[in-house]
VMD Tcl script that draws the C-alpha trace (Angstrom):
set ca {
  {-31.83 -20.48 32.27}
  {-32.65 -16.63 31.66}
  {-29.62 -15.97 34.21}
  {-27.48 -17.87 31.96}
  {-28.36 -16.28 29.27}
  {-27.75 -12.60 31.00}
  {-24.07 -13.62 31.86}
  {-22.93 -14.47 28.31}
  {-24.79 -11.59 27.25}
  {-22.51 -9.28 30.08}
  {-19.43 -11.94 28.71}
  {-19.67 -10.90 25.62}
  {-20.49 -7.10 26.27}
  {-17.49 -6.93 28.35}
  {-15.22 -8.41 25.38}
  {-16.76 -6.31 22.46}
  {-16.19 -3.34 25.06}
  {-12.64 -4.23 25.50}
  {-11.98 -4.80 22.06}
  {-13.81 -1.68 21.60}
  {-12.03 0.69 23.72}
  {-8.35 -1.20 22.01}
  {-5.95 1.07 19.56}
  {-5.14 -2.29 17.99}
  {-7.29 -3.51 14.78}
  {-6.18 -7.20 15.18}
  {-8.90 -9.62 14.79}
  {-9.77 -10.96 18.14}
  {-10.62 -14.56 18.83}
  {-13.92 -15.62 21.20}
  {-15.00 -19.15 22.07}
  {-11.96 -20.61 19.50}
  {-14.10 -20.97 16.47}
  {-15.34 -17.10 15.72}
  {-13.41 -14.30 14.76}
  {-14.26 -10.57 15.33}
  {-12.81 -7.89 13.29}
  {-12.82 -4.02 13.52}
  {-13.07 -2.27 10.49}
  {-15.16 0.58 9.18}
  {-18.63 -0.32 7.83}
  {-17.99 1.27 4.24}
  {-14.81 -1.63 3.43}
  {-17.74 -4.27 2.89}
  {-20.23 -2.94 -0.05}
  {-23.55 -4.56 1.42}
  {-22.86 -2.84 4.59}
  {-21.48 0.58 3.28}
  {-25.03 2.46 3.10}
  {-25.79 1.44 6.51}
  {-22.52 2.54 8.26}
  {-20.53 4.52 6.27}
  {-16.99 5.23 7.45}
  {-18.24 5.09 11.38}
  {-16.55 1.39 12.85}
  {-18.40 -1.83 13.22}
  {-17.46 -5.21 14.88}
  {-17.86 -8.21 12.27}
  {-17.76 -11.79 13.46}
  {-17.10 -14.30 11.14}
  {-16.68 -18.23 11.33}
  {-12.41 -18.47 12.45}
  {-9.61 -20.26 10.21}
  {-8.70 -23.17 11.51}
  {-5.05 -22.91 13.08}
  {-2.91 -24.81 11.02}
  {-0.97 -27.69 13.54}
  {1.87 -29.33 11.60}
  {2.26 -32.92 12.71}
  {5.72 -32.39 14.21}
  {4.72 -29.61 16.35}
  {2.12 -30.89 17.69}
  {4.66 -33.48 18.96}
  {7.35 -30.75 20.04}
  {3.82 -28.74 21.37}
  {2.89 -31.81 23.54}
  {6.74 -31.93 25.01}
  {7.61 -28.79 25.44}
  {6.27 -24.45 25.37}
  {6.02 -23.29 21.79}
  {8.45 -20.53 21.44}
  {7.28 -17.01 20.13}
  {8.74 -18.01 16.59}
  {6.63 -20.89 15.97}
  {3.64 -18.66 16.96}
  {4.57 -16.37 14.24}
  {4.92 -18.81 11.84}
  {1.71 -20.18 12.46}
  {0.07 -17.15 12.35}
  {1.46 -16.53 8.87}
  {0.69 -20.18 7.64}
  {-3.20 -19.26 9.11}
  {-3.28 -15.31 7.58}
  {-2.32 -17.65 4.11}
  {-5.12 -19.67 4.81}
  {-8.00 -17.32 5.68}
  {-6.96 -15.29 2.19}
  {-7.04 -18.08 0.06}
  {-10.24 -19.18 1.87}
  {-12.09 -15.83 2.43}
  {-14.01 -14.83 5.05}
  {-16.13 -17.96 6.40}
  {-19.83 -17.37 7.53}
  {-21.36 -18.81 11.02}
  {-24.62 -20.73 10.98}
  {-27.57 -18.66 11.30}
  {-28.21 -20.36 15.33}
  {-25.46 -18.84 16.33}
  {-25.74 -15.53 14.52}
  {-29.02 -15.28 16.25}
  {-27.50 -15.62 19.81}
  {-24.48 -13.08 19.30}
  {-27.44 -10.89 18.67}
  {-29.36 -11.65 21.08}
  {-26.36 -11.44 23.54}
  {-25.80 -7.82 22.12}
  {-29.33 -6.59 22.76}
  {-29.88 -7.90 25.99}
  {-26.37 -6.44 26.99}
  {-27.30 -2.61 26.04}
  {-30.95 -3.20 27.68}
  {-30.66 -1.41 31.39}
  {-34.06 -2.40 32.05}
  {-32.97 -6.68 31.64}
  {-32.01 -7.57 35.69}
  {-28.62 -7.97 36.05}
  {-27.30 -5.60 33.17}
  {-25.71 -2.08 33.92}
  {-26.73 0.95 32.15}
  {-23.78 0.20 29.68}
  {-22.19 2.81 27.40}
  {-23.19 2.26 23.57}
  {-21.28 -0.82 21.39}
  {-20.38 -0.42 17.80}
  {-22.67 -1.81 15.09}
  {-22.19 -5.69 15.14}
  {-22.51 -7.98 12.08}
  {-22.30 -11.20 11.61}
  {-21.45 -12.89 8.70}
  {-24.50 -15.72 7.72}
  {-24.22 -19.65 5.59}
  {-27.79 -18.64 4.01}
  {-28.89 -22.30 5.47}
  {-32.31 -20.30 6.20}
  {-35.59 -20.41 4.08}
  {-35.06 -16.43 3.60}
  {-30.99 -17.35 2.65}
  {-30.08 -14.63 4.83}
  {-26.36 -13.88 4.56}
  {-25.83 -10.86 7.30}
  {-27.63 -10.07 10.16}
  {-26.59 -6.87 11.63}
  {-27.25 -5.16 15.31}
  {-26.90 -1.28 16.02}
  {-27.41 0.12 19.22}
  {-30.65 3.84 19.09}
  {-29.76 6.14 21.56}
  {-31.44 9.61 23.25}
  {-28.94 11.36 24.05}
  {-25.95 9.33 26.09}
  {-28.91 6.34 26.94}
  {-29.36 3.32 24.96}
  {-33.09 3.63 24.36}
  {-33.29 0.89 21.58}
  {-31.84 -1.44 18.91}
  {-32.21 -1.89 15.20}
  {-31.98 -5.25 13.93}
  {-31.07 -5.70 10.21}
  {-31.16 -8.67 8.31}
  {-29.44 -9.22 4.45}
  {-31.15 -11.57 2.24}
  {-29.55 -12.79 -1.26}
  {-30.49 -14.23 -4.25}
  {-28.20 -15.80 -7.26}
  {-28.19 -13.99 -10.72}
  {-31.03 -13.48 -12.61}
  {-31.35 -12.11 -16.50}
  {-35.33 -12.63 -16.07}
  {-36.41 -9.22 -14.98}
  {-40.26 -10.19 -14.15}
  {-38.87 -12.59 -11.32}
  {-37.10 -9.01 -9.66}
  {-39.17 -7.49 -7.07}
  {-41.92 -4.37 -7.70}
  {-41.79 -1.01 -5.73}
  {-45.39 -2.57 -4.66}
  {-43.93 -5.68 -3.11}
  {-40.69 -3.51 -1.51}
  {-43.32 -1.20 0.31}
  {-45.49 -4.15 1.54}
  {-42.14 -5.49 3.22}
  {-41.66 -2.52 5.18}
  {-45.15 -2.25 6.31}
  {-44.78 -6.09 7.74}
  {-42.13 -4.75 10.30}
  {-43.41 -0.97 10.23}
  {-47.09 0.19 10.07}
  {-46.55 3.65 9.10}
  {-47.95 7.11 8.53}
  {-45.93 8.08 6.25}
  {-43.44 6.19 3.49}
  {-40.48 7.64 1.15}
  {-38.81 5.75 -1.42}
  {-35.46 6.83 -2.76}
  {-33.38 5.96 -5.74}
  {-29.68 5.43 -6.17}
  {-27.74 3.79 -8.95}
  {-23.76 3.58 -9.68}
  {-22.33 3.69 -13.05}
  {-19.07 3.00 -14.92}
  {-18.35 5.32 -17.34}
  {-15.33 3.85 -18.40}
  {-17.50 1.02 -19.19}
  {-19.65 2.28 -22.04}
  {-19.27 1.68 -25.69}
  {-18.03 5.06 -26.32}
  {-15.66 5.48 -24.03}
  {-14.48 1.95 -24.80}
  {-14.33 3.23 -28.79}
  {-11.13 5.59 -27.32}
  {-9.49 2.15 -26.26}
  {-8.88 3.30 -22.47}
  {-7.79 -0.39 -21.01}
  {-6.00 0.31 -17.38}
  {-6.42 0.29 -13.63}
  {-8.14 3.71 -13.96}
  {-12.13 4.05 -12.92}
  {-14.30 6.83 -13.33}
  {-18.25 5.57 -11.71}
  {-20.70 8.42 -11.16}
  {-22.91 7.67 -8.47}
  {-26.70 8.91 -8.21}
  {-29.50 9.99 -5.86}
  {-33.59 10.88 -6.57}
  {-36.33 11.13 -5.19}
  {-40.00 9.19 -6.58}
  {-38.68 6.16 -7.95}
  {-41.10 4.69 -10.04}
  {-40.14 1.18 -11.18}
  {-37.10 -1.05 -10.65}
  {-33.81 -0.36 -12.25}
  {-35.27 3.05 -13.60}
  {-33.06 5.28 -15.63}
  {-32.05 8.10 -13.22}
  {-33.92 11.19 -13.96}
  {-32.04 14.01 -15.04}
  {-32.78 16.04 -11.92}
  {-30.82 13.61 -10.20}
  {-27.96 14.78 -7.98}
  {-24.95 13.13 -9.81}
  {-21.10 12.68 -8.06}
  {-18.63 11.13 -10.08}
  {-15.98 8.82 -8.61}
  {-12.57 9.34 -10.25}
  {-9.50 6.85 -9.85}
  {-6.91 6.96 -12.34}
  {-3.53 5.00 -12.18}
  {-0.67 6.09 -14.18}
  {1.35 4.81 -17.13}
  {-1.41 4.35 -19.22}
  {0.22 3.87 -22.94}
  {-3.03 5.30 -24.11}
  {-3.24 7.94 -22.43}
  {-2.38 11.64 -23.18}
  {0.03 11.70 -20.47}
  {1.58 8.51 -21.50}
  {5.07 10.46 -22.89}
  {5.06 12.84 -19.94}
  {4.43 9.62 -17.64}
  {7.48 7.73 -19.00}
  {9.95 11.38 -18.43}
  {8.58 11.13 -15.06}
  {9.78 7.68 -14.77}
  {13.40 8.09 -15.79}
  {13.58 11.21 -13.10}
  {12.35 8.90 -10.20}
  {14.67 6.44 -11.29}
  {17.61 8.79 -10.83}
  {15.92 10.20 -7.39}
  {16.04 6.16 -6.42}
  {19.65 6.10 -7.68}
  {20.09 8.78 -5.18}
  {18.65 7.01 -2.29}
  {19.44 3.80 -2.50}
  {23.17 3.78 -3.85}
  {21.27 1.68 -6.66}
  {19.90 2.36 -9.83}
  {18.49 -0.39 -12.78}
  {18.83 1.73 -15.98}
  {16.11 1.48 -18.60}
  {16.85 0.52 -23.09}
  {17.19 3.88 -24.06}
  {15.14 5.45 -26.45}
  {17.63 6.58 -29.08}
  {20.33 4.73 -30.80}
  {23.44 7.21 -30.71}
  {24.98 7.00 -27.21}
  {24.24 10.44 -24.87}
  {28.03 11.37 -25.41}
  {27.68 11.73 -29.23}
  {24.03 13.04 -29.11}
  {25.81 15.70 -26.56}
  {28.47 16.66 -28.66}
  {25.97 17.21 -31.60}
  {24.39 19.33 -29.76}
  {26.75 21.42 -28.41}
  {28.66 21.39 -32.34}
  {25.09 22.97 -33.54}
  {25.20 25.35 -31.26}
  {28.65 26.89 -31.80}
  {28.06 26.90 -35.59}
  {24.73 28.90 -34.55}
  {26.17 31.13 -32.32}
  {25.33 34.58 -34.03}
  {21.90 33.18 -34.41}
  {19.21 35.25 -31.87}
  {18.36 33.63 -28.55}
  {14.65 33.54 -29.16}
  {15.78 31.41 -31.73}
  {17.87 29.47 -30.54}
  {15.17 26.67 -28.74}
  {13.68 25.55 -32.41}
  {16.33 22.62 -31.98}
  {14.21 20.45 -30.06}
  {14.08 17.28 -32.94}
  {14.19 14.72 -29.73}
  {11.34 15.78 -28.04}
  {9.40 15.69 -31.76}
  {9.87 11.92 -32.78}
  {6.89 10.00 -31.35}
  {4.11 12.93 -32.97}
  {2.49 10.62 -35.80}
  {1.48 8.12 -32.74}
  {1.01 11.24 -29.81}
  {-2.53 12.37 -29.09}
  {-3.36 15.78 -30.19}
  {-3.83 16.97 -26.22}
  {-0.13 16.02 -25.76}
  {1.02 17.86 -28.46}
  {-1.33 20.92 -27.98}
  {-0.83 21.63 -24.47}
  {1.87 20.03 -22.70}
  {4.82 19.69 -25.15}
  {6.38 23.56 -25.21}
  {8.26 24.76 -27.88}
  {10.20 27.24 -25.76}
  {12.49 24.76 -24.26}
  {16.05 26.17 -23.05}
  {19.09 25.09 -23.40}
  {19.09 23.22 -20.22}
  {15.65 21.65 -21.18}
  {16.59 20.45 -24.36}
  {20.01 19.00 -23.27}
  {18.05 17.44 -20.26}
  {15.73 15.79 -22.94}
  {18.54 14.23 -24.98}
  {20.21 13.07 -22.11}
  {16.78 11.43 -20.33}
  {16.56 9.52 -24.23}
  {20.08 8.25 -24.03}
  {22.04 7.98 -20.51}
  {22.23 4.41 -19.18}
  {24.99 4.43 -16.64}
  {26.43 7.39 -14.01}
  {29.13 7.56 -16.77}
  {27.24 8.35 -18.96}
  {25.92 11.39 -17.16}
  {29.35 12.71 -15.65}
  {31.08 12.97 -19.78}
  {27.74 14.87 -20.85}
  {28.12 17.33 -18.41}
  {31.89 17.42 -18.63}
  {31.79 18.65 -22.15}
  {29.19 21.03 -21.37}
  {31.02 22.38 -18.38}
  {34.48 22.74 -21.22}
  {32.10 24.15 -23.45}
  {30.90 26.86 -20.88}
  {34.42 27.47 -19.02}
  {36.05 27.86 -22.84}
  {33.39 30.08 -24.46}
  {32.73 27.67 -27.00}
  {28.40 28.50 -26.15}
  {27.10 30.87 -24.93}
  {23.61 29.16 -24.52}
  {20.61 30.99 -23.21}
  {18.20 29.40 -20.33}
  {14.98 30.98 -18.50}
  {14.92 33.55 -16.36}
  {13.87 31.50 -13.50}
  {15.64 28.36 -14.03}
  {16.98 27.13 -10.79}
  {19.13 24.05 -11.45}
  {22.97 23.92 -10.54}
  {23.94 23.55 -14.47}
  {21.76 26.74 -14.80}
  {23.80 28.93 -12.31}
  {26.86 28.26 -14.32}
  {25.26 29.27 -17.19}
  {24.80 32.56 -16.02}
  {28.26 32.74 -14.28}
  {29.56 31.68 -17.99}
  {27.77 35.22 -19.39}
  {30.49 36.97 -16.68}
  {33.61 34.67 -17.70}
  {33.56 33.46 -13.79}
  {31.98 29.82 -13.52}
  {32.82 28.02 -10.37}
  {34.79 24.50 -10.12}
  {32.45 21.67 -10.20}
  {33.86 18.14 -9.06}
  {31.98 15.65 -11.52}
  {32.51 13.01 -9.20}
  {30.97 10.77 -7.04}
  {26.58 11.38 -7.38}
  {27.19 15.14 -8.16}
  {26.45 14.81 -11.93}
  {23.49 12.90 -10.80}
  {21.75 15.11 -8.44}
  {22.80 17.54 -11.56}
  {20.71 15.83 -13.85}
  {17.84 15.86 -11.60}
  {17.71 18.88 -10.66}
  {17.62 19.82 -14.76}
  {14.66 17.16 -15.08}
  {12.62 18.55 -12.04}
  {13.48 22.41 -13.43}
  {11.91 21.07 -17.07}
  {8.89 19.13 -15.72}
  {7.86 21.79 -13.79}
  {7.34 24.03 -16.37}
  {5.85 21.93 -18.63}
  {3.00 21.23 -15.83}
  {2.85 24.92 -15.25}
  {2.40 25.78 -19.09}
  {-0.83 23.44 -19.07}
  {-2.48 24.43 -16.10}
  {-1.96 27.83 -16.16}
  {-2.65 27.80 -19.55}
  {-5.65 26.18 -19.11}
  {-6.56 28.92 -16.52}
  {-6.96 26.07 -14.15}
  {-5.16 27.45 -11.25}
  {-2.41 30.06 -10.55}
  {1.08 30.06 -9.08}
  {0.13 30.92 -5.82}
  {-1.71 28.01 -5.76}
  {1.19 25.59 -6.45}
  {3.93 27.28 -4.31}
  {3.70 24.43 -2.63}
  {4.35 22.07 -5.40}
  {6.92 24.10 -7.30}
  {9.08 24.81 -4.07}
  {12.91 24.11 -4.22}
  {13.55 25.01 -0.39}
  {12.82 21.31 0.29}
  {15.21 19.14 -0.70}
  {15.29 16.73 -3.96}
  {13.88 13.79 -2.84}
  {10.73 15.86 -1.38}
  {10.61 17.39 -4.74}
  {10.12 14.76 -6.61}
  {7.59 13.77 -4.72}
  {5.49 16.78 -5.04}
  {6.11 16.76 -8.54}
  {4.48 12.82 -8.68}
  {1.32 14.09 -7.11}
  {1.23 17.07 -9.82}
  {1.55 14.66 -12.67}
  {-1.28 12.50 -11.22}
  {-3.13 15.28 -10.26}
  {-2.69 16.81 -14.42}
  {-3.32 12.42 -15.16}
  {-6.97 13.03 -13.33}
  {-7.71 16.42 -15.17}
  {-6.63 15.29 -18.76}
  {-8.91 12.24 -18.08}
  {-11.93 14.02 -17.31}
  {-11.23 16.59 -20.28}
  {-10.55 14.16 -22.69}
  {-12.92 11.38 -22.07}
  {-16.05 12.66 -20.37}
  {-15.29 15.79 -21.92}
  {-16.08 17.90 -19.11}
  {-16.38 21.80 -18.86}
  {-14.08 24.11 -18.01}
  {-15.96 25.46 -14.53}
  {-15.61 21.76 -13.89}
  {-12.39 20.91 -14.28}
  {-11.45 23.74 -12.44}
  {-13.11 22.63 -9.22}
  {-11.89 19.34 -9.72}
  {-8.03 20.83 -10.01}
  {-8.64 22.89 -7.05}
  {-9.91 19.92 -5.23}
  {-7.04 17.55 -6.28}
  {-4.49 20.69 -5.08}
  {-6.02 20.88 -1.64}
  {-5.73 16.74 -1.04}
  {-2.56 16.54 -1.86}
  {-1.18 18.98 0.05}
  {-2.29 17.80 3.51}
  {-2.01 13.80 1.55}
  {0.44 10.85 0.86}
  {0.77 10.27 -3.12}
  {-2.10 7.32 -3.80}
  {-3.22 6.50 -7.17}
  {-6.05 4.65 -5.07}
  {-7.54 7.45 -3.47}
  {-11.31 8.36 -4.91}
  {-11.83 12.18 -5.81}
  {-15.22 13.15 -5.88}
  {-16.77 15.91 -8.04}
  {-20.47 16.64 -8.44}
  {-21.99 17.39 -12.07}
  {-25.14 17.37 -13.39}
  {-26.22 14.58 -14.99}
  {-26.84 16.59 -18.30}
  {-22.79 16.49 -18.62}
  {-22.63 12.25 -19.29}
  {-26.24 11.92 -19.93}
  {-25.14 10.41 -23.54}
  {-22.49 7.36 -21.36}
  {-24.89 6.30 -19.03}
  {-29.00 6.45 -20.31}
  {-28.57 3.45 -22.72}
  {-26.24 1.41 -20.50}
  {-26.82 -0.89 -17.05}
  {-26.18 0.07 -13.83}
  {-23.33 -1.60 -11.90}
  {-25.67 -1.33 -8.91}
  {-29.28 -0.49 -8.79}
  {-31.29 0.14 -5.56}
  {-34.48 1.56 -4.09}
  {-35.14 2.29 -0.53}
  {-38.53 2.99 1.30}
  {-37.92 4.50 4.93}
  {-40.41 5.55 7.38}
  {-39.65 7.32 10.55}
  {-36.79 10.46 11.82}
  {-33.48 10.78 13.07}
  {-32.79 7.79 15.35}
  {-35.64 6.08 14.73}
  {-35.44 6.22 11.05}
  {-35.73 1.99 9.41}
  {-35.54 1.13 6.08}
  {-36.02 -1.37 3.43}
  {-33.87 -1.55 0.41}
  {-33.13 -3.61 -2.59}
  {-29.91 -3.70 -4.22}
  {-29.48 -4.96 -7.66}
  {-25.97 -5.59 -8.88}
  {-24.06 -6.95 -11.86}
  {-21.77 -8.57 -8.75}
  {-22.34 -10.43 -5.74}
  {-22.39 -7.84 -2.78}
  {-21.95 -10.48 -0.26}
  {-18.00 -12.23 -0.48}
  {-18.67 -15.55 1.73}
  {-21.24 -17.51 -0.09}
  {-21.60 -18.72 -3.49}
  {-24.73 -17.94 -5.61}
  {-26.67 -19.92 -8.11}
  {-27.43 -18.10 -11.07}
  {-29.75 -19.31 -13.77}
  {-27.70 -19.68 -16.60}
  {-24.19 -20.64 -17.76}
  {-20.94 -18.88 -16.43}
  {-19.69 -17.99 -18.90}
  {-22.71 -15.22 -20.28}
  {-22.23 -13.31 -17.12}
  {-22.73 -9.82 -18.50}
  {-20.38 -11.32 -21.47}
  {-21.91 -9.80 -24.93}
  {-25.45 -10.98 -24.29}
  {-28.54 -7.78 -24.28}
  {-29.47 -9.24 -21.67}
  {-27.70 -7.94 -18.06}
  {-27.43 -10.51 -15.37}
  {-28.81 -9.08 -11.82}
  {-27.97 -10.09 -8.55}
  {-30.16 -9.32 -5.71}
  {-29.68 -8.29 -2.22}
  {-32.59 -6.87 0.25}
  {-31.95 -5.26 3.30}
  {-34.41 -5.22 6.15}
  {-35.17 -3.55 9.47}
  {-36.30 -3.54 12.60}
  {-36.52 -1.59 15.68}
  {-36.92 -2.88 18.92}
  {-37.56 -0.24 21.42}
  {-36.29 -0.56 25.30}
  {-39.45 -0.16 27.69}
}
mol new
graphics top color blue
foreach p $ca { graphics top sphere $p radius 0.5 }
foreach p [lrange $ca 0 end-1] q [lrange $ca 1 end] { graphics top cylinder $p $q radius 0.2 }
display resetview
């Protein structure tokens, strides 16, 4: 019997170690009915304080493949061909996300982890001194007395030797608005002195957030994909679901999507828009044009244009840019932070044409008669229009050739007027993001070389500009809602600089900033926690265990369904009272003679 035992423990060392020591991330099927999965610990929440980012093996209870009557018949006859094997692995991938992940009975939890230990034990006969597994968990149906719903394996090691194994087990209970029926401190620190007789105990505090949850940030009608939690971390916790103390160390978890029609940047968001829908136009050959946003078609606002500025043309270029009526007509509904720091008022000819144009165009004709009469305009010294210094645009280089009576032959064929226009819209965006953050003494130019570079070509650009709009999205958000100080902001702009740099453009992507919890005192004291948990550890390094109890407005565990004591439908609805869910996570470490 025990040699039994020691071969499916080296059977199913030898697959984890395989799967292990694989590039690949596909879930791997053992004995037909489990699944194992590769992922890092911090992608399941009950699991993410335990593991972090390092890479665990999950096993879970496998979808059952999905066998179609007919080819079963044709399976029977004849080999399946590699295209029905896709399709039924796309008919079962269906399957297992409409199902979620499926738990295994608790029996044979127990013996994966028993297999596991006794495979990284050198001193069990027949086992090699074998090189350290990942973490393995294993998904649980809760059909114990404890309704355990993980149990979890991780390998203690001196130096390159397994000396020892932590076993962890995850209890859960359903929701709860009755706060006497939570556990005490007193009852958490007699559970970790039933698996750990200690010298020596600490208990430790963290809580999560959601600022963008509160009543007054709710007051400033901020409804969109965007997040901002602030996480926390003390020291002598003192009673279950305690305020955190102000001494606290505080980081602040800050998603925020774009397009937002509340939002500051809302205006700036939709510009943006219009120029990646000509950079699309560009690349694809393809381009779906948007209702424009003034009545008079772009030729005649164009021409109107171009008529006031011959009939102003004795009038002094720094006065010239007050014409800028198009960029003006949404300010009885635009937020005061729009109109105070990123709409200029020293927009250029270019600019302004650029802005009139981005209202109006809605076909590549469109774009090639503007710039056709601004082209007869320059080459007949009908305007004489002045444009930055630094402008860098193709319309802006016969500008200046226009000053000299010597402006090159443009072609406004084919996508030239288009890659025209952009090039105006990426010129004009630019500086508007410049004027706020360097305004805002936020950063400085050398720090956004890379951003404002035009050695790289358009499509790059436009890019680079997305990630500085999202980037100026995250800083406006913090400014205007949490109302954050300037030495804050400031590390949070160089922060956002740095990431994108070296990063792909993700409006998913977490930035972190640390604060003191002073700063948002007022959003979070008088509201609940998302999640709520203390932890008593005993123990160093290695050989650290711990006990913990997590208290959430959520379910932390996705593959069971909880009782709670109440109706549905008052789940942390308007009711005083917040629903809790609960979810303890114990310990133990068994140590390798």
């Amino acid at each position: 019997m025990g040699s039994k035992v020691i071969s499916s423990a080296k059977e199913f060392y030898n697959i984890l170690r395989s799967f292990q020591d694989e590039e690949s991330n596909k879930p791997c099927i053992y004995e037909e009915d489990i699944q194992m999965l590769k992922i890092n610990g911090d992608r399941i929440p009950v699991l993410n304080v335990y593991c972090g980012k390092q890479p665990v093996f999950v096993c879970e209870k496998a979808v059952p493949k999905i066998i179609k009557p007919e080819d079963q018949q044709m399976c029977e006859t004849s080999t399946c061909t590699d295209s029905d094997d896709d399709d039924d692995d796309a008919d079962d991938d269906t399957l297992q996300r409409e199902l979620g992940p499926q738990p295994l009975t608790i029996m044979k939890a127990r013996q994966l982890l028993s297999w596991y230990t006794l495979s990284q034990n050198a001193n069990v006969s027949g086992v090699d001194n074998n090189p350290a597994l990942h973490p393995l968990w294993v998904r649980c149906d809760m059909s114990d007395p404890a309704r355990t719903t993980w149990f979890g394996a991780e390998t203690v090691c001196m130096g390159s030797k397994v000396s020892g194994v932590k076993l962890y087990s995850v209890t859960c209970k359903g929701s709860t608005v009755d706060k006497k029926s939570l556990i005490t401190l007193d009852e958490l620190k007699q559970e970790h002195k039933k698996r750990h007789p200690p010298s020596s105990m600490t208990i430790k505090g963290s809580a999560r957030f959601s600022l963008f949850g509160s009543t007054v940030v709710e007051k400033t009608m901020i409804e969109s994909q965007s997040s901002v939690t602030v996480d926390f971390k003390w020291s002598h916790v003192e009673s279950v679901l305690e305020t955190p103390p102000l001494s606290s160390t505080a980081t602040l978890n800050i998603k925020v999507s774009s397009g937002d029609m509340r939002s500051p940047m809302y205006e700036m968001y939709r510009e943006l828009e219009f120029l990646q829908t000509l950079a699309d136009g560009l690349r694809t050959g393809e381009t779906e044009w948007r209702e424009p946003l003034e009545s008079k078609s772009a030729v005649n606002l164009t021409k109107a244009f171009l008529e006031e500025l011959q009939g102003t043309a004795k009038t002094l270029p720094d006065q010239a840019p007050k014409t800028t009526e198009p960029t003006k007509k949404n300010t009885e509904t635009d937020t005061p932070i729009f109109n105070s720091f990123l709409e200029r008022g020293d927009l250029d000819f270019v600019e302004q044409l650029w802005v009139r144009m981005r209202r109006s165009v809605t076909s590549y004709q469109d774009i090639g008669d503007c710039l056709k009469l601004v082209t007869e305009a320059l080459r007949y010294g009908d305007i004489k229009p002045w444009i930055h210094r630094d402008s860098n645009s193709s319309l802006s280089k016969l500008i200046l050739q226009s000053y000299h009576q010597q402006i090159d032959h443009v072609s406004l064929t084919g996508v030239t007027p288009v890659h025209m226009l952009l090039e105006m819209g990426l010129d004009k965006m630019r500086k508007d993001y410049i004027n706020y953050l360097i305004g805002e003494e936020l950063t400085t130019l050398n720090h956004l070389c890379y951003y404002l570079s035009t050695e790289v070509e358009l499509q790059e650009q436009v890019i680079r500009l997305r990630k500085l709009h999202h980037l100026l999205e995250i800083i406006v958000t913090c400014s205007t809602f949490l109302g954050l100080p300037y030495d804050r902001l400031f590390l949070l702009t160089q922060s956002c600089l740095q990431h994108y740099k070296a990063s792909p453009y993700n409006e998913e992507h977490e930035f972190k900033l640390q604060i003191k919890p002073a700063l948002i005192s007022h959003f979070y004291q008088k509201e609940q926690p998302v999640v709520w948990e203390a932890e008593v550890s005993s123990g160093h390094g290695p050989r650290e265990v711990r006990t913990s109890i997590q208290l959430s407005d959520r379910p932390l565990v996705d593959h069971v369904i909880f009782e709670t004591d109440y109706p549905n439908e008052t789940v942390n609805g308007d009711s005083e009272d917040c629903a809790f869910f609960s979810t303890m996570v114990c310990c133990s470490l068994v140590n390798f003679a």
